[in-house]
Structure formats: C-alpha cells, structure tokens
C-alpha positions as CSV (number, residue, x, y, z in Angstrom):
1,X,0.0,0.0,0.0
2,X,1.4,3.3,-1.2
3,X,1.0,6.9,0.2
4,X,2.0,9.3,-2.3
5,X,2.7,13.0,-1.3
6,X,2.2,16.1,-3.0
7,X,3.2,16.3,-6.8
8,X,3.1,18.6,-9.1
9,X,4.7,18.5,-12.8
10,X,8.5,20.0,-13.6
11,X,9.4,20.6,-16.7
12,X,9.8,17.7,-19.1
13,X,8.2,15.3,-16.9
14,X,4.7,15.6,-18.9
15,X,6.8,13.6,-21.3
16,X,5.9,10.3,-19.3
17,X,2.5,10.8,-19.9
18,X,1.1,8.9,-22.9
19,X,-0.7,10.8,-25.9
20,X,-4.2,10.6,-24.2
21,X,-3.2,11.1,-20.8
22,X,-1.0,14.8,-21.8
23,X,-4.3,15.2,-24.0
24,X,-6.8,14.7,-20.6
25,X,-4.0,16.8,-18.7
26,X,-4.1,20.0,-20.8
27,X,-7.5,20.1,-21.1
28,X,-8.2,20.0,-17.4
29,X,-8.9,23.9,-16.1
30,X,-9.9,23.2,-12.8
31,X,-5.9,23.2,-10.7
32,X,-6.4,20.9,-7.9
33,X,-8.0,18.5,-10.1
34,X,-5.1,19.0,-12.4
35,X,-2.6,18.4,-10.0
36,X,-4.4,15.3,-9.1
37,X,-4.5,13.9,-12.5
38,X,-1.1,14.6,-13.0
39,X,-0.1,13.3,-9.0
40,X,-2.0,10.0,-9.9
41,X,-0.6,8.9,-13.3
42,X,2.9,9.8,-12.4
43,X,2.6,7.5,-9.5
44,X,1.7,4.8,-10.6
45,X,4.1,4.5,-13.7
46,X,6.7,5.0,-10.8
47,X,5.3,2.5,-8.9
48,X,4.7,-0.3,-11.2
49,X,8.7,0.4,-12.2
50,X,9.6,-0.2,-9.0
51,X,7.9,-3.7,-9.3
52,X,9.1,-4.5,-12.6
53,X,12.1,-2.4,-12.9
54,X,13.1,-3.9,-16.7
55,X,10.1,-1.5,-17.8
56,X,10.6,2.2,-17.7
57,X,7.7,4.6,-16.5
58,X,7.0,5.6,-20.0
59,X,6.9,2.2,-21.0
60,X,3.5,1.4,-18.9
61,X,0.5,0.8,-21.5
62,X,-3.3,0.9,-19.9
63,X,-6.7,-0.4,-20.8
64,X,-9.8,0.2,-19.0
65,X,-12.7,-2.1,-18.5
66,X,-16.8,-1.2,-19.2
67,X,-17.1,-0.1,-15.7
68,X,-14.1,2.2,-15.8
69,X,-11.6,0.3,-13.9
70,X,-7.8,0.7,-15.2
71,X,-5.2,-2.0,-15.5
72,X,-2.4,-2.9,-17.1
73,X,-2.2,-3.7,-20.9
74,X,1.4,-3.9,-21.8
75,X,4.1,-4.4,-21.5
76,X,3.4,-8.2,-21.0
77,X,5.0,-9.0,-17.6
78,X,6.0,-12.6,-15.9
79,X,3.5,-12.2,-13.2
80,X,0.3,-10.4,-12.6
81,X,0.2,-7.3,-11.1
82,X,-2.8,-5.4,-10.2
83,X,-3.3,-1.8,-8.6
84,X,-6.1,0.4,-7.6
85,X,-6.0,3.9,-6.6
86,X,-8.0,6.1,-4.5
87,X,-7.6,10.5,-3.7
88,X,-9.5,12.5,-1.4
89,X,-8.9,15.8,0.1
90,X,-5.3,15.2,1.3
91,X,-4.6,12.3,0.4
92,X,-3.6,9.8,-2.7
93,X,-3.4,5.7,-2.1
94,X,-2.7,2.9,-4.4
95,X,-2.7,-0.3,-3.9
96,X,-0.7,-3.1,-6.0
97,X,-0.8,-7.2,-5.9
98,X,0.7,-9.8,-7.7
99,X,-2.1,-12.4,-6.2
100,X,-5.4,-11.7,-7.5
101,X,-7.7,-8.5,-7.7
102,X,-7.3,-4.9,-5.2
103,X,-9.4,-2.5,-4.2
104,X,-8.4,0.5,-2.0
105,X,-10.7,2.9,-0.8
106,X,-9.5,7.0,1.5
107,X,-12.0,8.7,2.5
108,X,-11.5,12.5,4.0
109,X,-13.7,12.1,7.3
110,X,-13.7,15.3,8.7
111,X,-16.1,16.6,6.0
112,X,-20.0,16.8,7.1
113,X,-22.0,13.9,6.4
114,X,-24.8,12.6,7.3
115,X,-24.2,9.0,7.9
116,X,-27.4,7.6,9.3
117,X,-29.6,8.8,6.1
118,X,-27.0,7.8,3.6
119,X,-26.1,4.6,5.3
120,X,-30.4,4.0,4.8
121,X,-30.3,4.6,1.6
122,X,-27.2,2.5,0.2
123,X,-26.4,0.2,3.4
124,X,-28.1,-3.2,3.9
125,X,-30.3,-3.8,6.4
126,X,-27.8,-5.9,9.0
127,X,-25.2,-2.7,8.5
128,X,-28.0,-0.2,9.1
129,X,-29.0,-2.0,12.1
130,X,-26.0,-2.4,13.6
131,X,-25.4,1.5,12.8
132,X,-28.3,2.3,14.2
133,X,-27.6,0.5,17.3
134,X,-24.0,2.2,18.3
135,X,-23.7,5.2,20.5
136,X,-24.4,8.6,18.4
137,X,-20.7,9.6,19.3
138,X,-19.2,6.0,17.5
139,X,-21.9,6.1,14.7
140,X,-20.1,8.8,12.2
141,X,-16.4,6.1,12.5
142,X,-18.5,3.1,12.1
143,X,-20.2,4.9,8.7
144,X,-16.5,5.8,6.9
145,X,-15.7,2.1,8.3
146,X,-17.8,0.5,6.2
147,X,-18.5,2.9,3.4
148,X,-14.5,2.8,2.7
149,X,-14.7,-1.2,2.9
150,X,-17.3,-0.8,0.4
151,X,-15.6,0.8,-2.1
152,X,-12.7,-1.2,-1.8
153,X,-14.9,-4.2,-2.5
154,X,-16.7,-3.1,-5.5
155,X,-13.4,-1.6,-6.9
156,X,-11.9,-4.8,-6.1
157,X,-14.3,-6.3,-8.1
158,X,-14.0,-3.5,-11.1
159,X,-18.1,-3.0,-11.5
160,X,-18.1,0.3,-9.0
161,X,-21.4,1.7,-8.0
162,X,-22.5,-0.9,-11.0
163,X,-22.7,-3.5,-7.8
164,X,-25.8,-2.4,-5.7
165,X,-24.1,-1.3,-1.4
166,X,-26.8,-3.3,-0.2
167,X,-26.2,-6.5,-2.1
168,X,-23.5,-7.1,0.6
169,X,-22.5,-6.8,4.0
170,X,-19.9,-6.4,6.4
171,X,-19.5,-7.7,10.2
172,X,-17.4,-6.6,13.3
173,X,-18.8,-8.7,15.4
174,X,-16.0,-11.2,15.4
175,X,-12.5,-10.4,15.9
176,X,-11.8,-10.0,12.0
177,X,-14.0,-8.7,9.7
178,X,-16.6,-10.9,7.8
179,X,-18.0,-10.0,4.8
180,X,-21.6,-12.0,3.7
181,X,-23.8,-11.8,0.4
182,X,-27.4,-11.7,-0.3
183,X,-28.5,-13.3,-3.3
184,X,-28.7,-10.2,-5.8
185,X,-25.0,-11.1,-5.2
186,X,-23.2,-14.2,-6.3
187,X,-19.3,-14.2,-4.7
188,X,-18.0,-16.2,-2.0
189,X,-16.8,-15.0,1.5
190,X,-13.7,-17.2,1.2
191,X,-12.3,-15.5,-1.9
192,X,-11.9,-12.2,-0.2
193,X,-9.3,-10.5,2.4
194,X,-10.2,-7.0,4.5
195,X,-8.1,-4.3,6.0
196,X,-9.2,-1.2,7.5
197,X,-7.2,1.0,9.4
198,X,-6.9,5.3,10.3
199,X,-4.4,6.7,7.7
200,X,-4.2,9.7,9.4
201,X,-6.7,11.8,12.1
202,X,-8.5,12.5,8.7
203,X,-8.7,9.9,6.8
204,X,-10.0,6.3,7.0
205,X,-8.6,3.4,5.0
206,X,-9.5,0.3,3.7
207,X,-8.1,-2.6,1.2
208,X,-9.9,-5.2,-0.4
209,X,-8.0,-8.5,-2.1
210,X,-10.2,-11.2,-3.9
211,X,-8.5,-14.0,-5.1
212,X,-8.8,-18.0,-5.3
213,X,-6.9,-18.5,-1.6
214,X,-7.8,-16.1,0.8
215,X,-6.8,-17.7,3.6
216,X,-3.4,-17.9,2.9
217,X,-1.3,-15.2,5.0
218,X,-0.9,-11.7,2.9
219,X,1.6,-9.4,4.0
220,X,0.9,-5.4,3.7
221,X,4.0,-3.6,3.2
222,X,3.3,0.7,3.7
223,X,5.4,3.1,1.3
224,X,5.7,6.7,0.7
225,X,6.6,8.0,-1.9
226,X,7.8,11.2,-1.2
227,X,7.7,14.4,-3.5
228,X,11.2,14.1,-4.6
229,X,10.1,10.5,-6.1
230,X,12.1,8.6,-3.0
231,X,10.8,6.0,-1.0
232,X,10.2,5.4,3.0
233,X,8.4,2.9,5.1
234,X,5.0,3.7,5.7
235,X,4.0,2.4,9.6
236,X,0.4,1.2,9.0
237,X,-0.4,1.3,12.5
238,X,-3.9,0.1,13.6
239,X,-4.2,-2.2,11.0
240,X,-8.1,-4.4,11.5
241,X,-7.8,-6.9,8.7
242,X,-9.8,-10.4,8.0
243,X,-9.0,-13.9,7.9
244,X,-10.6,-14.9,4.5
245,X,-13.8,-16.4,5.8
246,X,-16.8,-15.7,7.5
C-alpha cells in the first residue's frame, strides 16, 4: 500500500504521460483537479517500475474495462500485477498485488455527512441495524468504516457503484471482519481479504483483495513515496484486517 505526497509536474516530466493522458491533462482547467490527474498517473508508472524495474515509467500501457476500472495492458510482464487507486482531500493511495484483484478505498472524514440517512439509503439492512444501534458519538467512524470497505470491494471487483451497497454486507462482530452476500449477489466470502485502518486523524482506509486462496497469510508492506520520487516505510499502524472467511 502506497501513500504518495504532494506532486506537481517540472518541466519535461509531462513527457511520461502517454498521448491521451497529456491530452486529458491540458485540457483540465480546474488546478487541484489538475494536479491530481497529474499526481495519480505519475505515480503509478513510478510505482509499477519499481515492481518490474526492466520497464521504464514511460513504458506502462493501460486499458480500462466497461465499468471504468484501469489496469495494465502492456508491457506483458512474468507475473500479474494489479493496482487500484483512491484521492480525497489530502490524500492519494494505491494499492498493487501480484495475487489476485485490489481494491483500496481513502475517505477524508472530517467533512460533514450525514451517515445515518445515507447509510439507509445504500447500506443493507444488517449494516443499518448495527449502525443504528451504536452510540451517536461512535456512529459517524463506524459509517466511513464501512463505506470505505465498500468501495474497496466493488473496486476490487472493477463494477463500481454498477454492484448495488446493499447486495453485501460487512460484520465486526468477530474479531476480524466478515463479509456476507445476499443473493442479488453471487461471490464467495472465502475469496476475499479485508483491512481497514486510520491513515491519518483524517482519513480512514480500507483494502480489499479477492482471489482464489484467501486464507493464505498476505503481508501489507506501507510506502511513501515522497515528492522528490524517494521511497520510505509507511507504519500502517492500527491495521483491522480479516481472515478470509466468515
């Protein structure tokens, strides 16, 4: 799991941008959403070198899928390798595997919200409950604990919003957390590993890996990539992960 810090373009360094993506670029007015278009591609070719360091950053080819989801096209590499990639005020994630799908999910949670009435009209009933039943001061954590598991899910699963919240639900009951279907939704518990954890005072976390053996250990390794594009532990502390079944 990556944090990437602050970037903005130098000069020349547009150049590692394909055709399209300098195309999208310049034709962006708004400049935080610039910046963040630029912050996002940049990292990831950086990243993915880092991975496979016999192809360059320029090198990186990308397709996207009906939904919208990006991943790799070319070059052809020995190994999968997966990423996903998630901004919010403050803050830009990715998340790379070489074992199956990712999903990552930031959410800024200082902003106002409303979680009750949104968590009624896209939670399921179980999450709503359970919601619903949590003291008023723990209710607005428990909302951006599941809403960011959420995301990470259906980005995991490259449909987005195209997967109905409510088809699926999440459980902290136990000490990991469980994830369970209804039948509008046709996956299997076992496939999937959770982790959800405070990025900051600001932002909540979570990560999402499907793949045919979930219960097999998985190690998350934090990195930072810093402005200057050099590298640094990232302490995930506070990880809350799950053991591949429920």
């Amino acid at each position: 799991m990556w944090r990437v810090d602050d970037l903005a373009p130098k000069d020349g360094q547009n150049n590692i941008l394909s055709v399209s993506e300098r195309d999208r670029y310049e034709s962006i007015r708004a400049p935080r959403i610039k910046q963040q278009y630029w912050q996002a591609r940049w990292a990831v070719r950086h990243a993915l070198s880092c991975y496979a360091p016999q192809v360059t950053a320029q090198q990186w080819q990308f397709s996207r899928n009906d939904y919208g989801r990006p991943s790799v096209l070319g070059p052809q590499l020995a190994f999968p390798l997966d990423f996903n990639i998630s901004h919010t005020r403050g803050a830009l994630v990715m998340a790379f595997t070489a074992r199956g799908a990712v999903g990552v999910d930031v959410e800024y949670i200082q902003r106002e919200c409303r979680a009750l009435a949104v968590a009624q009209r896209y939670f399921s009933a179980s999450e709503l409950a359970d919601l619903r039943a949590l003291p008023e001061s723990l209710q607005r954590a428990r909302f951006f604990d599941l809403w960011t598991l959420k995301e990470a899910y259906i980005k995991a699963c490259g449909m987005g919003l195209a997967i109905p919240l409510g088809s699926f639900s999440f459980d902290f009951a136990a000490p990991e957390i469980g994830i369970a279907f209804d039948e509008r939704r046709k996956d299997k518990p076992e496939r999937w590993r959770f982790w959800s954890m405070p990025l900051s005072r600001s932002h909540q976390l979570a990560i999402a890996l499907g793949c045919d053996d979930a219960t097999q250990d998985v190690a998350i390794e934090g990195i930072r990539l810093h402005a200057d594009g050099q590298l640094s532990p990232l302490a995930l502390d506070g990880l809350y992960e799950s053991e591949g079944a429920s």
